[in-house]
TIVO-655152 format. One line per field, with one value per atom (N, C-alpha, C, O): residue number from 1; residue in one letter; chain; atom name; x, y, z. Coordinates in steps of 0.2 Angstrom, whole numbers, padded with zeros to 4 digits. Atoms other than C-alpha are relative to their C-alpha. Layout:
% TIVO-655152
n	(NUM/...)
res	(A/...)
chain	(A/...)
atom	(CA/...)
east	(X/...)
north	(Y/...)
up	(Z/...)
***
This chain:
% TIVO-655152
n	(1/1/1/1/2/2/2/2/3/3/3/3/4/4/4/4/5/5/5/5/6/6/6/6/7/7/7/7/8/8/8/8/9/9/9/9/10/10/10/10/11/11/11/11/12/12/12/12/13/13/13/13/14/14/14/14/15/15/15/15/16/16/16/16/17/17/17/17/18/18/18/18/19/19/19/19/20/20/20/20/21/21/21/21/22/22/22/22/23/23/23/23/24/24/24/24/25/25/25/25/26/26/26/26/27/27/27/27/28/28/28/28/29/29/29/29/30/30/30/30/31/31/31/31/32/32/32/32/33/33/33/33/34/34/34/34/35/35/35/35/36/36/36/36/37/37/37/37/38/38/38/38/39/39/39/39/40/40/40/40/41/41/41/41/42/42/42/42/43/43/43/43/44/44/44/44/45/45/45/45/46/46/46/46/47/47/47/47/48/48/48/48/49/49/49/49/50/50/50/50/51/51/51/51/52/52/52/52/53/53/53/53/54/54/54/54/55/55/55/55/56/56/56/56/57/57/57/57/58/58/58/58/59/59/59/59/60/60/60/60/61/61/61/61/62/62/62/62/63/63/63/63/64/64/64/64/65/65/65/65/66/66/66/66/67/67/67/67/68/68/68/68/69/69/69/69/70/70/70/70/71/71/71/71/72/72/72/72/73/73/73/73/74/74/74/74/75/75/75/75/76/76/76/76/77/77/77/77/78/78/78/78/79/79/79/79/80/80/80/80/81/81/81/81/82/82/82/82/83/83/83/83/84/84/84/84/85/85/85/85/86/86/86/86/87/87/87/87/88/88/88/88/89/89/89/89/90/90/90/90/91/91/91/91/92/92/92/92/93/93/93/93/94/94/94/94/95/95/95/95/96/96/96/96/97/97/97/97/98/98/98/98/99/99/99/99/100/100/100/100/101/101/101/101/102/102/102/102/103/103/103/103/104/104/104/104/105/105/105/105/106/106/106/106/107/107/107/107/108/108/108/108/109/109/109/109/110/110/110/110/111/111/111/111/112/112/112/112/113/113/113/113/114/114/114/114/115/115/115/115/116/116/116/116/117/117/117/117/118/118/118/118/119/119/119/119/120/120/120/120)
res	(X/X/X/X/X/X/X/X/X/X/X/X/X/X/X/X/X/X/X/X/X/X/X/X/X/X/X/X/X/X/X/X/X/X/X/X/X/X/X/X/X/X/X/X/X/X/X/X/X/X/X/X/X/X/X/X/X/X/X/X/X/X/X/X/X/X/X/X/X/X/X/X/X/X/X/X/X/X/X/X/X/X/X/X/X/X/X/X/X/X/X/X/X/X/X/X/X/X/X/X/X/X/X/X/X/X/X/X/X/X/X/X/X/X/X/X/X/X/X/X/X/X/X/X/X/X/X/X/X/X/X/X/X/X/X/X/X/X/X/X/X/X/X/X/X/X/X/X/X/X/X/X/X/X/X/X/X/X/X/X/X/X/X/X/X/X/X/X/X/X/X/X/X/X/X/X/X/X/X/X/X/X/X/X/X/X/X/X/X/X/X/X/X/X/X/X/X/X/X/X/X/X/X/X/X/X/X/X/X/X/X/X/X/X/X/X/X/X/X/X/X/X/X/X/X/X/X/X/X/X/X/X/X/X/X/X/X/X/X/X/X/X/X/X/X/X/X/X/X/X/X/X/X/X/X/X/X/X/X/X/X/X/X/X/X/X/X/X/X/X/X/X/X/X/X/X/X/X/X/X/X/X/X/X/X/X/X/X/X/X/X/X/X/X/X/X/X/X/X/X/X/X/X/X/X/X/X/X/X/X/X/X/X/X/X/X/X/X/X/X/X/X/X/X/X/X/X/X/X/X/X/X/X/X/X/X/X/X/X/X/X/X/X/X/X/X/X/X/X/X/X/X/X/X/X/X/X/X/X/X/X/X/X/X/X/X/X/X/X/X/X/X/X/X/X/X/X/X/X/X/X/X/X/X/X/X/X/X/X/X/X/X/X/X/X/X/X/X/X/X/X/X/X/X/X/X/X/X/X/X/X/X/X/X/X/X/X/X/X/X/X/X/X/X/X/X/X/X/X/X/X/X/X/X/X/X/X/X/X/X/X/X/X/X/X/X/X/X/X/X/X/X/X/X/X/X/X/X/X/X/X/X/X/X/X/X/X/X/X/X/X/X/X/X/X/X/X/X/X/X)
chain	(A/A/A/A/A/A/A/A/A/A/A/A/A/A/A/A/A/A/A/A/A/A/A/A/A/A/A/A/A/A/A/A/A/A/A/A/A/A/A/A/A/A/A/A/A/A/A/A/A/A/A/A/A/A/A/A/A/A/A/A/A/A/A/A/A/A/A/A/A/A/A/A/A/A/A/A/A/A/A/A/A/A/A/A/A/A/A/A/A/A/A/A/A/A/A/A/A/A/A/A/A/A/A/A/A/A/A/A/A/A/A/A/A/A/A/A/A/A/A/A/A/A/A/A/A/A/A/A/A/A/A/A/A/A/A/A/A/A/A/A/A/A/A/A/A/A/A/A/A/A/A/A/A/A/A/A/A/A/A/A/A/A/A/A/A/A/A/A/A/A/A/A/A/A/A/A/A/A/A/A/A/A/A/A/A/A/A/A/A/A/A/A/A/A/A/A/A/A/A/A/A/A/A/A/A/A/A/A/A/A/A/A/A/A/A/A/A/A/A/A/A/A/A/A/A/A/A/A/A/A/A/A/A/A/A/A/A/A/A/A/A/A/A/A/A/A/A/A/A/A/A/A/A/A/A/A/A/A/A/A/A/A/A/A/A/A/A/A/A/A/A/A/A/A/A/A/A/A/A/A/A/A/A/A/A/A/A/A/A/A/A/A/A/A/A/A/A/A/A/A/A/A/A/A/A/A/A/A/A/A/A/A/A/A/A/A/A/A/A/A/A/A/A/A/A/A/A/A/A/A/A/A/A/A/A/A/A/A/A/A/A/A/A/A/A/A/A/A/A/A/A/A/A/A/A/A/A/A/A/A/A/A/A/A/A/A/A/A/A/A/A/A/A/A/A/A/A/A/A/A/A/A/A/A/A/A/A/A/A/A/A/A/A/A/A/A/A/A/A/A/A/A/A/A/A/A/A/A/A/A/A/A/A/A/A/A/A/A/A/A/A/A/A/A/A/A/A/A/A/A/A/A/A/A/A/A/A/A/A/A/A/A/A/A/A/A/A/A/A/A/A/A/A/A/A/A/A/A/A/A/A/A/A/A/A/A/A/A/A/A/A/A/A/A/A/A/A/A/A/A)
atom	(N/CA/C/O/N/CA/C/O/N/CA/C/O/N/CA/C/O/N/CA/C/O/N/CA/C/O/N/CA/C/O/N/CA/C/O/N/CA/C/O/N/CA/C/O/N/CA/C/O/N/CA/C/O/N/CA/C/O/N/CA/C/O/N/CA/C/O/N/CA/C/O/N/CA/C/O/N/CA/C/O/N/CA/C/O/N/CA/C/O/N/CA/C/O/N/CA/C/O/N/CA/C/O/N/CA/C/O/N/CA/C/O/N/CA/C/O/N/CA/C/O/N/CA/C/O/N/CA/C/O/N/CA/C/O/N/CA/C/O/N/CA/C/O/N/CA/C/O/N/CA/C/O/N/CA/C/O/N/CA/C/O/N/CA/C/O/N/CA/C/O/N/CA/C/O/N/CA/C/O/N/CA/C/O/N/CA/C/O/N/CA/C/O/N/CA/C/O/N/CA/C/O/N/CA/C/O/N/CA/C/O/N/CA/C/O/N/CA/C/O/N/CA/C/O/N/CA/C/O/N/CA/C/O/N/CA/C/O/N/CA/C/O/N/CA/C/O/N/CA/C/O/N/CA/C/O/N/CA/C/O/N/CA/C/O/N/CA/C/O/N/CA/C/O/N/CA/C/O/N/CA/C/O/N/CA/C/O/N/CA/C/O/N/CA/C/O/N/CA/C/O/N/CA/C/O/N/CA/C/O/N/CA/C/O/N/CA/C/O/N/CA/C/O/N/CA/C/O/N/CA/C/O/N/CA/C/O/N/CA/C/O/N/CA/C/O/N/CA/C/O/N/CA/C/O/N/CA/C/O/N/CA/C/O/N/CA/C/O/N/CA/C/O/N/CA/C/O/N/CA/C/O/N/CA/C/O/N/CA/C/O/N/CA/C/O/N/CA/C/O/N/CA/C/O/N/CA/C/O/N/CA/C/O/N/CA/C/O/N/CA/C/O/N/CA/C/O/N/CA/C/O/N/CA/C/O/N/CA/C/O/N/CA/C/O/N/CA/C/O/N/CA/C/O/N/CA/C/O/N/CA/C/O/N/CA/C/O/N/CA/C/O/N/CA/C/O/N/CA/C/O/N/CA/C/O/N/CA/C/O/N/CA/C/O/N/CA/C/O/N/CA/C/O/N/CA/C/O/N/CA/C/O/N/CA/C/O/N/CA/C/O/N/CA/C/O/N/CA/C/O/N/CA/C/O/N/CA/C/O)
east	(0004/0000/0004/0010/-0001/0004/-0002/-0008/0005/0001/0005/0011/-0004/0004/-0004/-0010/0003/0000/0002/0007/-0003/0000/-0001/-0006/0001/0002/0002/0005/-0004/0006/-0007/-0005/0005/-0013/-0002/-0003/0003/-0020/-0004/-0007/0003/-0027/0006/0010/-0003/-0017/-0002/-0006/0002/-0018/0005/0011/-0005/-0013/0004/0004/-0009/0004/0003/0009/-0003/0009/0001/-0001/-0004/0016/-0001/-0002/0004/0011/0007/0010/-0005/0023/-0005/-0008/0001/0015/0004/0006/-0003/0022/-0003/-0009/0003/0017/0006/0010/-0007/0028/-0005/-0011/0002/0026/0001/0006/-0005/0027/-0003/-0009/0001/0025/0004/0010/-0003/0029/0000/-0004/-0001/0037/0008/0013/-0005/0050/0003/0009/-0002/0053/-0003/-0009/0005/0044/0002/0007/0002/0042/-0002/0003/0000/0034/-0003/-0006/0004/0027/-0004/-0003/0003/0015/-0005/-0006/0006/0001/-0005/-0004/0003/-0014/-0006/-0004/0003/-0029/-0007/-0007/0009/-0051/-0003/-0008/0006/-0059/-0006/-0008/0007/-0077/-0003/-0003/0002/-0086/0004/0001/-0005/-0071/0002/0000/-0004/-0061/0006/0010/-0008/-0046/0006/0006/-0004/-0032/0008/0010/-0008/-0012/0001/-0003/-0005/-0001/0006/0010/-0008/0015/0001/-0003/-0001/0025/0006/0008/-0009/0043/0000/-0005/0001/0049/0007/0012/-0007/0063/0006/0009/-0004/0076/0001/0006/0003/0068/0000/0002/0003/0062/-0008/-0012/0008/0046/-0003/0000/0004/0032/-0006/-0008/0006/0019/-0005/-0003/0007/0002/0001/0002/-0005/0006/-0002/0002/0001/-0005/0004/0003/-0004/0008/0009/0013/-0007/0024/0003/-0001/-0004/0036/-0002/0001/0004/0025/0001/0004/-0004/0028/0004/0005/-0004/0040/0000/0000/0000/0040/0006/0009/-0004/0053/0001/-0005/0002/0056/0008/0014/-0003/0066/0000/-0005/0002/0070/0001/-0003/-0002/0077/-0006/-0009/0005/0063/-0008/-0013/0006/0051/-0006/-0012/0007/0041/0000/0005/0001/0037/-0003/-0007/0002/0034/-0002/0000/0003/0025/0002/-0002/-0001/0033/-0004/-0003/0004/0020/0000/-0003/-0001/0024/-0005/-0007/0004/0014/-0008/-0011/0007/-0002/-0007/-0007/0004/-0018/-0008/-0008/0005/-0035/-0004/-0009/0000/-0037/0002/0000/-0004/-0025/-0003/-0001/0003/-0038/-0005/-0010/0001/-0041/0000/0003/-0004/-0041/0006/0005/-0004/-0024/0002/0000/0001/-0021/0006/0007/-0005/-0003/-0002/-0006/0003/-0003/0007/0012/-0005/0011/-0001/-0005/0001/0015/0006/0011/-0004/0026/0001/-0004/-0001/0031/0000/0004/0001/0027/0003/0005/-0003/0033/-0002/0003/0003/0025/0003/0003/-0001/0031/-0003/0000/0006/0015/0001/0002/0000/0015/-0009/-0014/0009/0001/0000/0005/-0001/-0004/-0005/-0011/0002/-0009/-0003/-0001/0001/-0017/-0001/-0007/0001/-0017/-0007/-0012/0006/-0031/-0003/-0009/0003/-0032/0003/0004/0001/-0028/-0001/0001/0003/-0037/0005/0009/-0005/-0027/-0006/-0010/0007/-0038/0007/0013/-0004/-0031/-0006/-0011/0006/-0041/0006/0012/-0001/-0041/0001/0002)
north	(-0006/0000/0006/0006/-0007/0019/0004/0005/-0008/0035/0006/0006/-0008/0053/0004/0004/-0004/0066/0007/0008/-0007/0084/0006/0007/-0003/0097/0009/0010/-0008/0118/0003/0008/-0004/0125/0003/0001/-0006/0140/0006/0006/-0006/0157/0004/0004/-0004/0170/0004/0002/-0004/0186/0002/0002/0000/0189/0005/0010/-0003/0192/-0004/-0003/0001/0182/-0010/-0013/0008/0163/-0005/-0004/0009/0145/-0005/-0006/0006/0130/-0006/-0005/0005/0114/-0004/-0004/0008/0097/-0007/-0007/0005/0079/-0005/-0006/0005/0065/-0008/-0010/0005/0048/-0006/-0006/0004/0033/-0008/-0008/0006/0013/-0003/-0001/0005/-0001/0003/0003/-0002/0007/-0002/0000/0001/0002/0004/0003/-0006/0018/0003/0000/-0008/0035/0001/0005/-0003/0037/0007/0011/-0006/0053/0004/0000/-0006/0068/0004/0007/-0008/0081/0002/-0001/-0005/0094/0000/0003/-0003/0095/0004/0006/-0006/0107/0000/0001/-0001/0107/0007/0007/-0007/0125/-0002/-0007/0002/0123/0003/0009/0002/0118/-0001/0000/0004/0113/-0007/-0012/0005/0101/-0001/0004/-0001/0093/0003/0001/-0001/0100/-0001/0000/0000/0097/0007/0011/-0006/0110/0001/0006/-0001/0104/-0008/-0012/0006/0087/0002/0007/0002/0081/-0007/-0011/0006/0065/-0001/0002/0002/0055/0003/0004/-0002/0062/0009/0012/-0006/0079/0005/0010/-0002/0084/0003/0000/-0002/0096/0003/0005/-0005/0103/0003/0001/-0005/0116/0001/-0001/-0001/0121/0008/0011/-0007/0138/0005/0010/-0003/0147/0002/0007/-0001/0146/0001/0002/0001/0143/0011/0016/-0004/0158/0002/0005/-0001/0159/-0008/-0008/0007/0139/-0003/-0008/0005/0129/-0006/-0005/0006/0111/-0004/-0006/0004/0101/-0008/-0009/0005/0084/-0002/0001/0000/0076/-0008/-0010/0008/0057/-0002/-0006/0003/0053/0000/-0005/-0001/0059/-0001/0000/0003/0052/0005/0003/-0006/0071/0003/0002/-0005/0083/0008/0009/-0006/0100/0006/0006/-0003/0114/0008/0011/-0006/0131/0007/0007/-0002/0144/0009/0011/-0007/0165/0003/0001/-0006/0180/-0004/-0004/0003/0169/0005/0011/-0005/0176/-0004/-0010/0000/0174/-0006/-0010/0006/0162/-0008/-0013/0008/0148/-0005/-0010/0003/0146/-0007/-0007/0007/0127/-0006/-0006/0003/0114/-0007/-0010/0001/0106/-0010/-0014/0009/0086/-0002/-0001/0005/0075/-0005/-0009/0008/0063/-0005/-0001/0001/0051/-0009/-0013/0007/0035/-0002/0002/0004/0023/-0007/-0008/0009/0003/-0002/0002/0000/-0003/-0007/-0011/0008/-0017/-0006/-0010/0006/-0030/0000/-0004/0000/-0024/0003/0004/-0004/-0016/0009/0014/-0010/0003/0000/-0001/-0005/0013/0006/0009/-0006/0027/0004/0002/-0002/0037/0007/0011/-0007/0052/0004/0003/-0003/0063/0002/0002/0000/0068/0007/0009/-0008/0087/0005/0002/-0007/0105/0002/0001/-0006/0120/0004/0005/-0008/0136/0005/0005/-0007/0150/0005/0004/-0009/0168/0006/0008/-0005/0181/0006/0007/-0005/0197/0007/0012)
up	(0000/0000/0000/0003/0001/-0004/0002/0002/-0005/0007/-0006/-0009/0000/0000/0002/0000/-0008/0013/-0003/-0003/0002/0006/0004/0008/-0004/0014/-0005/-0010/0004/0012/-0002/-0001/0001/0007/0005/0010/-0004/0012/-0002/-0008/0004/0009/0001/0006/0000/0004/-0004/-0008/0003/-0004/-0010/-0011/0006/-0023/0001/0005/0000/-0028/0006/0006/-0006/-0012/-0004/-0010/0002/-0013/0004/0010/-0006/-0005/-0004/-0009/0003/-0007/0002/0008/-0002/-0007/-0002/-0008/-0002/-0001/-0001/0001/-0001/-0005/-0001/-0005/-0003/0003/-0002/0000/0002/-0005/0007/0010/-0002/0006/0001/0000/0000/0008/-0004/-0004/0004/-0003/-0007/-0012/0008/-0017/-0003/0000/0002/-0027/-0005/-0006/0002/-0038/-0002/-0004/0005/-0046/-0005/-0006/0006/-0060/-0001/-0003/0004/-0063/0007/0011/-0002/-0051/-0002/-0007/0003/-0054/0004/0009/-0004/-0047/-0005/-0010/0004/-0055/0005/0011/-0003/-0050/-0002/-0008/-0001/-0048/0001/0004/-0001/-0048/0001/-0003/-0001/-0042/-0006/-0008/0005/-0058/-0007/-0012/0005/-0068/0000/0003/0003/-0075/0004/0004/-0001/-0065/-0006/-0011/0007/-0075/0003/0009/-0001/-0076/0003/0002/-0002/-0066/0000/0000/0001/-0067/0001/0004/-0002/-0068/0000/-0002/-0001/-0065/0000/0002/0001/-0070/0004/0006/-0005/-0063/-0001/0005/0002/-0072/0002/0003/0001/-0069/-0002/-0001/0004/-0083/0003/0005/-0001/-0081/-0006/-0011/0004/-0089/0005/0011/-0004/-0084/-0005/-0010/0003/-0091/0002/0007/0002/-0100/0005/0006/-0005/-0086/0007/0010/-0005/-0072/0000/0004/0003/-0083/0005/0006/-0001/-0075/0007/0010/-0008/-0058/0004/0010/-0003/-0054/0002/-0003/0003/-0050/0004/0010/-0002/-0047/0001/-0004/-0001/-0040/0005/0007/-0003/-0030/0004/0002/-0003/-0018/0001/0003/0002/-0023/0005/0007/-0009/-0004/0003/0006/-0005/0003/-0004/-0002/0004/-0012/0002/0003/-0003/-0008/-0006/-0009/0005/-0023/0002/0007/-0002/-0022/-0004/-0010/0005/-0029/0002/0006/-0004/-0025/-0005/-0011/0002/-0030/0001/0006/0000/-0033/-0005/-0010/0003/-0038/-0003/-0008/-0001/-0034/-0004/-0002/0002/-0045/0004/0005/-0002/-0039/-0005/-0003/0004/-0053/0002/0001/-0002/-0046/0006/0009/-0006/-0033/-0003/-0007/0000/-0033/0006/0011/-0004/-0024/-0005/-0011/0005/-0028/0002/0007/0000/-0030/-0002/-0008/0006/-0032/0000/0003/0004/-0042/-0001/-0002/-0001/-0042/-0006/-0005/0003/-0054/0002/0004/-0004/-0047/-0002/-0006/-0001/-0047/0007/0011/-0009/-0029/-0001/-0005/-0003/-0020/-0005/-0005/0003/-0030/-0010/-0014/0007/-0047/-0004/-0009/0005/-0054/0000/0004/0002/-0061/-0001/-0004/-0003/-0053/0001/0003/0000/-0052/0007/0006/-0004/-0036/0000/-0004/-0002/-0029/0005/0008/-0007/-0015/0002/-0002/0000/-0006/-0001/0000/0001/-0010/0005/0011/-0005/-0001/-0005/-0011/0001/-0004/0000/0005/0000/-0010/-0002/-0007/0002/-0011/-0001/0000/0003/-0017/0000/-0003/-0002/-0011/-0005/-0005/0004/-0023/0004/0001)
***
């Protein structure tokens, strides 16, 4: 079994900055990729960033130069460091993690959400 525990949302005011955190942990045999995606009340989840093992990213052109994604393969945690936050980015935010687990199987997981709001 797989836990990832996110943490780092909140309210904040635009223009201001939030980091979130999500720490993989259990029976895992390696990671494959990371990312953030993101829910607005009455939207579509959507990508917000990934990182792959090697740490290659992409971003979703809305946060490209305000985002940046990075990870920490020791501590199997990913992170979403978040500047000049707009009132738009307010989501609730979700990692998603693909992995091979103890068993051998490639799966793909996902956390269980925080709230970022951005108040105008």
């Amino acid at each position: 079994q797989v836990q990832l525990v996110e943490s780092g949302g909140g309210l904040v005011q635009a223009g201001g900055s939030l980091r979130l955190s999500c720490a993989a942990s259990g029976s895992i045999f390696s990671i494959i990729a990371m990312g953030w995606y993101r829910q607005a009340p009455g939207k579509q989840r959507e990508l917000v960033a990934t990182i792959t093992s090697s740490g290659s990213t992409n971003y979703v052109d809305s946060v490209k130069g305000r985002f940046t994604i990075s990870r920490d393969n020791t501590k199997k945690t990913v992170y979403l460091q978040m500047n000049s936050l707009k009132p738009e980015d307010t989501a609730v935010y979700y990692c998603n993690v693909n992995l091979v687990d103890g068993w051998g199987r490639a799966v793909n997981y996902w956390g269980q959400g925080t709230q970022v709001t951005v108040s105008s």
